[in-house]
N, C-alpha and C positions, 0 to 999 in steps of 0.2 A: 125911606126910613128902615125897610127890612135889611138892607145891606147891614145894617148898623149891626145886624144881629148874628152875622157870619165875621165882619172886623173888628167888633171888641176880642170877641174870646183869640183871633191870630196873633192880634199887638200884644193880649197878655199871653199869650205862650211865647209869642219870638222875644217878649222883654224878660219873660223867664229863663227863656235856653239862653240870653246874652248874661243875665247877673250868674246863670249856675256855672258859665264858661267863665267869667271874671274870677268866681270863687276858688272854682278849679286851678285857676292859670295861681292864684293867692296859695293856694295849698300846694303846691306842686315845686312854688320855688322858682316862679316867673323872676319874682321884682325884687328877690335876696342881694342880689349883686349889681347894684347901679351903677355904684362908682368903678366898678371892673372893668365893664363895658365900657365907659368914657374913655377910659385911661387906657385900654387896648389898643385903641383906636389911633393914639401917636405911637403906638410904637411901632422903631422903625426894624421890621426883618431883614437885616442884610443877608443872614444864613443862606438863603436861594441864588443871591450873585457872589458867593463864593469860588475864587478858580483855582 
């Protein structure tokens, strides 16, 4: 049962540095552009096999 007393306080620090990282990644302009990324994704670049 002493273990218990060194792995609450890690799970709430490591679940803290994951929601301040969530937040950050929210503030920074991660998930602004969803549908960008989908749609980039068919397009097709010929420009590179131009001769």
């Amino acid at each position: 049962m002493s273990v218990l007393i060194y792995l609450i306080p890690i799970a709430l620090f490591l679940g803290l540095l994951g929601l301040g990282a969530f937040v950050w990644s929210i503030k920074s302009g991660q998930y602004d552009d969803l549908e960008g990324a989908a749609r980039r994704i068919l397009l097709d670049d010929d420009d590179d096999n131009k001769n």
